[in-house]
PyMOL CGO cylinders between C-alpha atoms (Angstrom):
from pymol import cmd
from pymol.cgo import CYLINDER

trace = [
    CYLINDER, 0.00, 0.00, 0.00, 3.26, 2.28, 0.77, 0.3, 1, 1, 1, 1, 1, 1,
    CYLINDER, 3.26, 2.28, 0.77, 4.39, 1.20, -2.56, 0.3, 1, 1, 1, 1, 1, 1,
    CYLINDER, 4.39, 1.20, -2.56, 1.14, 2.43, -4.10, 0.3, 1, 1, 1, 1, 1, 1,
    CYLINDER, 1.14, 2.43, -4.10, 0.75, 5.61, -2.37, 0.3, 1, 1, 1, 1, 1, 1,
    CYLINDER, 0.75, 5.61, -2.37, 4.11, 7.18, -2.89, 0.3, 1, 1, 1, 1, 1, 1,
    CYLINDER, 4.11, 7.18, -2.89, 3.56, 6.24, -6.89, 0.3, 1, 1, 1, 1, 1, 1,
    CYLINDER, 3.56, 6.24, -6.89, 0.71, 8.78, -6.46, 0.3, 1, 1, 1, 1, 1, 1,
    CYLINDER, 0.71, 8.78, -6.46, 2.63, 11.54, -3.83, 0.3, 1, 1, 1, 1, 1, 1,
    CYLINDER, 2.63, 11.54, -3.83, 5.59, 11.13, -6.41, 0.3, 1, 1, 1, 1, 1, 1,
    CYLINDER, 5.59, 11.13, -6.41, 3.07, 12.68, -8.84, 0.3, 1, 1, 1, 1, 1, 1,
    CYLINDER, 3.07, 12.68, -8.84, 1.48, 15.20, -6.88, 0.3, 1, 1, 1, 1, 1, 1,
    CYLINDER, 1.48, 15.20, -6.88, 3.26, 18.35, -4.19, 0.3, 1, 1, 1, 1, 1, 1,
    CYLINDER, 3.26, 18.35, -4.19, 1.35, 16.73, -1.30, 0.3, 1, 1, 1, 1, 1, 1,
    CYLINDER, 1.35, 16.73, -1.30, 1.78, 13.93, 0.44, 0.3, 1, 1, 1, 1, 1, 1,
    CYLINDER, 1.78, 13.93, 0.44, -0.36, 12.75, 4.06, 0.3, 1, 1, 1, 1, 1, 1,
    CYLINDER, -0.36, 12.75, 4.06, 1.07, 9.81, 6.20, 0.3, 1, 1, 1, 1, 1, 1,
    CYLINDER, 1.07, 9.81, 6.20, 1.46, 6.81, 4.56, 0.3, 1, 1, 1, 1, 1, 1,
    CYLINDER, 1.46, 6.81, 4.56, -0.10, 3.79, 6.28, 0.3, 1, 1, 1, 1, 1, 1,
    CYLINDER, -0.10, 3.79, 6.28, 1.93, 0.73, 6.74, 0.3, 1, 1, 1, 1, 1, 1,
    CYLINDER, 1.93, 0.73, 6.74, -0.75, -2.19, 5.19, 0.3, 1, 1, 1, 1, 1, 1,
    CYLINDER, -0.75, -2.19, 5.19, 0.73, -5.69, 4.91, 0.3, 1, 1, 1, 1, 1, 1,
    CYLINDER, 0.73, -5.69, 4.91, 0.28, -7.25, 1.75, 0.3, 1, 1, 1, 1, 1, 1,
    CYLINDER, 0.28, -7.25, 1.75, -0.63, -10.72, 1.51, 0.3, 1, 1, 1, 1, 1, 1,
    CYLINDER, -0.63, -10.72, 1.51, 1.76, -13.56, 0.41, 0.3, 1, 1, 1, 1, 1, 1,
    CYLINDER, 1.76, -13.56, 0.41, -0.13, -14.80, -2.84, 0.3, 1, 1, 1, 1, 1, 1,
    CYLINDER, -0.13, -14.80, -2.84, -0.87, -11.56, -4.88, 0.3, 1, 1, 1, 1, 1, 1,
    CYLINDER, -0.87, -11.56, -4.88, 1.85, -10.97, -7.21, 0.3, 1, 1, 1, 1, 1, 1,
    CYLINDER, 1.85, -10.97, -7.21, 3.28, -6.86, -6.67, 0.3, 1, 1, 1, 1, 1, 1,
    CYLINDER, 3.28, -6.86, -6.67, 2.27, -4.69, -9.53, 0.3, 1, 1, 1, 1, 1, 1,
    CYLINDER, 2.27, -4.69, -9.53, 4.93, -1.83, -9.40, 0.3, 1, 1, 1, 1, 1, 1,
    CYLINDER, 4.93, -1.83, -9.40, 4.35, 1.56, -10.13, 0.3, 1, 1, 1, 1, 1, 1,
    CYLINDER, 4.35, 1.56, -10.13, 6.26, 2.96, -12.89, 0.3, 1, 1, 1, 1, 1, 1,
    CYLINDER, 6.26, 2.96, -12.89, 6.25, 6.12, -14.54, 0.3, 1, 1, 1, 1, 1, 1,
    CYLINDER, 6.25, 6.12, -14.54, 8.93, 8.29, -16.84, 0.3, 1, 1, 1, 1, 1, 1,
    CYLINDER, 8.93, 8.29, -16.84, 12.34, 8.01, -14.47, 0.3, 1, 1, 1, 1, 1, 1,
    CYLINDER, 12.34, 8.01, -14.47, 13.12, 11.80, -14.13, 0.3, 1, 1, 1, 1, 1, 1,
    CYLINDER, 13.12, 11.80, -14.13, 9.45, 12.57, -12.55, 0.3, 1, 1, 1, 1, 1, 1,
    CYLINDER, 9.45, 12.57, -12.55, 10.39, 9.32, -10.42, 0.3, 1, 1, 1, 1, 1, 1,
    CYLINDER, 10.39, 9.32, -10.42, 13.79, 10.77, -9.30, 0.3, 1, 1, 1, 1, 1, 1,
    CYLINDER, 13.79, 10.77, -9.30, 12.54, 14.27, -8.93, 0.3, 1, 1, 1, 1, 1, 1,
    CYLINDER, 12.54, 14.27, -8.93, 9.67, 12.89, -6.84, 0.3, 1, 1, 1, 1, 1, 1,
    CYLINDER, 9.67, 12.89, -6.84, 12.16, 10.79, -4.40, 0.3, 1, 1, 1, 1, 1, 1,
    CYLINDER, 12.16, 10.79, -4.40, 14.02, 13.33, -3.67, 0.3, 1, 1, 1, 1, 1, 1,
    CYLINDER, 14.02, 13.33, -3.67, 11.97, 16.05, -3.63, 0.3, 1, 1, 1, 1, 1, 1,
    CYLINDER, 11.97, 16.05, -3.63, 9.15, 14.25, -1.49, 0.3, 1, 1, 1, 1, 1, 1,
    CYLINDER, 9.15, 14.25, -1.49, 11.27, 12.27, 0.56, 0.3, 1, 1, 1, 1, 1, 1,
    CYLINDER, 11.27, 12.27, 0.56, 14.73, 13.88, 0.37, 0.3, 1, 1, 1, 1, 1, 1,
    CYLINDER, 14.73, 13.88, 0.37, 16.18, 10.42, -0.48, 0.3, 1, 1, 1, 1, 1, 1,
    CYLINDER, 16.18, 10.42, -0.48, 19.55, 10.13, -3.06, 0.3, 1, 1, 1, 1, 1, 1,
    CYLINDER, 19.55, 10.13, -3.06, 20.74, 6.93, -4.79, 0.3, 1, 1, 1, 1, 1, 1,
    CYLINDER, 20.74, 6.93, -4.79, 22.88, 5.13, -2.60, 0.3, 1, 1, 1, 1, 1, 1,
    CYLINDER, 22.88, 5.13, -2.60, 24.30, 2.14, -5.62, 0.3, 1, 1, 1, 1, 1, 1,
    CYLINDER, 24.30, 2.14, -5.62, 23.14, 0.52, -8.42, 0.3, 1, 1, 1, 1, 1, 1,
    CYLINDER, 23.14, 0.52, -8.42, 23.81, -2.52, -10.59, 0.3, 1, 1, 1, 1, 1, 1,
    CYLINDER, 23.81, -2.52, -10.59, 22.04, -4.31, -13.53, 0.3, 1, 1, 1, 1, 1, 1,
    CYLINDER, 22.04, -4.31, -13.53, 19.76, -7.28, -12.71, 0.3, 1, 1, 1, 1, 1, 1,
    CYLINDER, 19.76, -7.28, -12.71, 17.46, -9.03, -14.93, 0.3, 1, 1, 1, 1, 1, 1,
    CYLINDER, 17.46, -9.03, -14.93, 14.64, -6.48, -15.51, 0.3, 1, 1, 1, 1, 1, 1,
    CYLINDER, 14.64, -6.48, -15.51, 17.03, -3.28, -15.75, 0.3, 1, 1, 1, 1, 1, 1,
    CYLINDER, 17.03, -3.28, -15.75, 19.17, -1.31, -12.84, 0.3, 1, 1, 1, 1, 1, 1,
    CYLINDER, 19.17, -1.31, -12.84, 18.21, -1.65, -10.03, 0.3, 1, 1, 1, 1, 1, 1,
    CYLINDER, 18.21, -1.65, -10.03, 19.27, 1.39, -7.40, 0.3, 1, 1, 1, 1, 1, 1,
    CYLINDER, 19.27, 1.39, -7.40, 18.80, 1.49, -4.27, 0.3, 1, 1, 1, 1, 1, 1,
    CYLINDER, 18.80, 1.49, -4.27, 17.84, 5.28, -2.86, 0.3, 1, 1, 1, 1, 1, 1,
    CYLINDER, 17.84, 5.28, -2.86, 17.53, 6.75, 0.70, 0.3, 1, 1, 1, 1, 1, 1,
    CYLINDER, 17.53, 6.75, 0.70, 17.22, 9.94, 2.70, 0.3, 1, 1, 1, 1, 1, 1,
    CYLINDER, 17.22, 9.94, 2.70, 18.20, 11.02, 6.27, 0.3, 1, 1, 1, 1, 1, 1,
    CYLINDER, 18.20, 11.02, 6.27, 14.56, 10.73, 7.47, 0.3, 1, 1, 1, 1, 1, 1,
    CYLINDER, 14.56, 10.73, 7.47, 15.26, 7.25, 7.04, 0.3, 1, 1, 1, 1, 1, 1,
    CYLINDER, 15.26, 7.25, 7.04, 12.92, 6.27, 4.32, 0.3, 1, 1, 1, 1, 1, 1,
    CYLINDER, 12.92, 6.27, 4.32, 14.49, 3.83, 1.53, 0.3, 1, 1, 1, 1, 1, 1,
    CYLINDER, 14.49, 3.83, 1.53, 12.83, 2.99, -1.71, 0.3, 1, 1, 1, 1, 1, 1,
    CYLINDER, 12.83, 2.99, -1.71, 14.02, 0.30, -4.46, 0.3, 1, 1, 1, 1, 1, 1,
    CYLINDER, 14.02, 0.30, -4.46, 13.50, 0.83, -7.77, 0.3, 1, 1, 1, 1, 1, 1,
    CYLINDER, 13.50, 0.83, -7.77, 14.44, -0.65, -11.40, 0.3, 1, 1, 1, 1, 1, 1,
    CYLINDER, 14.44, -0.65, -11.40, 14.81, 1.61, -14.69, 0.3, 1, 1, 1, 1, 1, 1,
    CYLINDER, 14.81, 1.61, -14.69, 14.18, -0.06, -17.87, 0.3, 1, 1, 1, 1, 1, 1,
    CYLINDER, 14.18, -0.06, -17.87, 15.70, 0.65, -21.35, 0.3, 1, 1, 1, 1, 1, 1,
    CYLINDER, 15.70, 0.65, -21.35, 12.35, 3.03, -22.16, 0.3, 1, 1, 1, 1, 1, 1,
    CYLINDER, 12.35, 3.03, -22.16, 12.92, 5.08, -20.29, 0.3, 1, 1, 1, 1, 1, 1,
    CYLINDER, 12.92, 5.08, -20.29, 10.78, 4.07, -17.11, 0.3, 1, 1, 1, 1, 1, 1,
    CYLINDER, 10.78, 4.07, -17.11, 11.50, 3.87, -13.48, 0.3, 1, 1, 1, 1, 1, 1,
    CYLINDER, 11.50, 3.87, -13.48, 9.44, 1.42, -11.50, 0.3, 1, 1, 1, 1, 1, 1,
    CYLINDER, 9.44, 1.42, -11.50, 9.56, 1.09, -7.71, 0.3, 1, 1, 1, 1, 1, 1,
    CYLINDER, 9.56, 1.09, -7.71, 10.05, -2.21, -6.58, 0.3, 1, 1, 1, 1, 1, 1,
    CYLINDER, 10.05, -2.21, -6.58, 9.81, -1.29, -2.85, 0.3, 1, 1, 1, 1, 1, 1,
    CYLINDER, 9.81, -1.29, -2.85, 9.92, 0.96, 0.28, 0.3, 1, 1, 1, 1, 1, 1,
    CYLINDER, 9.92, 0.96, 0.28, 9.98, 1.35, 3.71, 0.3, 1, 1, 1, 1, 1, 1,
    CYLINDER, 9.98, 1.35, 3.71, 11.37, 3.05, 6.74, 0.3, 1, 1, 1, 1, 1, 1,
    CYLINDER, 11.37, 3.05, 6.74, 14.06, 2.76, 9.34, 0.3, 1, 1, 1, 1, 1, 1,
    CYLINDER, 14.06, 2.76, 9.34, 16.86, 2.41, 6.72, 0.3, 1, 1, 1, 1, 1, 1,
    CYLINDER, 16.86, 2.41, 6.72, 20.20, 2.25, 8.97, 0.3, 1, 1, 1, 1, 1, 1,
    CYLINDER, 20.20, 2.25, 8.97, 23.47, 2.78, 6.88, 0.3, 1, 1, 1, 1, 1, 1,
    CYLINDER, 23.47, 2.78, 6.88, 26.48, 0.28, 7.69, 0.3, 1, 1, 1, 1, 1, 1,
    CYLINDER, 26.48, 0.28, 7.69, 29.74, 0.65, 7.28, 0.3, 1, 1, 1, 1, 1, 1,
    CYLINDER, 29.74, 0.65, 7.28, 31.07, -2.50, 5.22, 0.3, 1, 1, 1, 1, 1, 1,
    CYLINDER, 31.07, -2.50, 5.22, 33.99, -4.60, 6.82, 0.3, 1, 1, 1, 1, 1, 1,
    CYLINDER, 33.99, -4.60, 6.82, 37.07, -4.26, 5.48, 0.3, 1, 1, 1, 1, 1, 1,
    CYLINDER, 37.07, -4.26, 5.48, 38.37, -7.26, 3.41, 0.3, 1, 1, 1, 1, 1, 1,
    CYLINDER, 38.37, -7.26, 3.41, 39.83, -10.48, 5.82, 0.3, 1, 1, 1, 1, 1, 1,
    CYLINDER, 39.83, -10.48, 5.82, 38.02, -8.99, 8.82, 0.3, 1, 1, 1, 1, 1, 1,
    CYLINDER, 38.02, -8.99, 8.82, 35.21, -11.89, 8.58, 0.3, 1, 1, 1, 1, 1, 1,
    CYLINDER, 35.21, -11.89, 8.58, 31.79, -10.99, 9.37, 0.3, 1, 1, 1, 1, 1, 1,
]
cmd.load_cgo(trace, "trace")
């Protein structure tokens, strides 16, 4: 439902409190996608979140974003031009990686 509702603050100035629904097991997600820079605009404009890293998976890069309000939102850009987000939530807590041989 988070998912769904920032999709529609990303495309409007306002935004109200999200509510935190739990979505069950079985239904498939159906992301929200829209032209990338209105996504990017939207993320950080709305949530003050930058991209943290990226990479290429199967359906296009994937970059991971985040702001210092502690929101974090996945999303995947495809080759026209589209920027879907795959998911969100709150509480995101940056860790400093281990240096190599330092086991985990």
């Amino acid at each position: 439902m988070r998912l769904m509702l920032a999709a529609c603050c990303l495309l409007t100035a306002g935004c109200s409190a999200i509510p935190e629904t739990p979505q069950p097991v079985a239904t498939a997600p159906a992301y929200e996608c829209a032209p990338r820079e209105l996504v990017i605009t939207g993320l950080s404009r709305n949530y003050g979140e930058s991209v943290l890293g990226m990479g290429l998976g199967a359906l296009g890069v994937v970059e991971m974003w985040a702001g210092d309000g502690g929101t974090f939102t996945v999303t995947v850009s495809t080759a026209d031009g589209l920027t879907c987000l795959v998911m969100s939530g709150e509480h995101w807590q940056a860790v400093r990686p281990k240096e190599r041989g330092q086991g985990s």
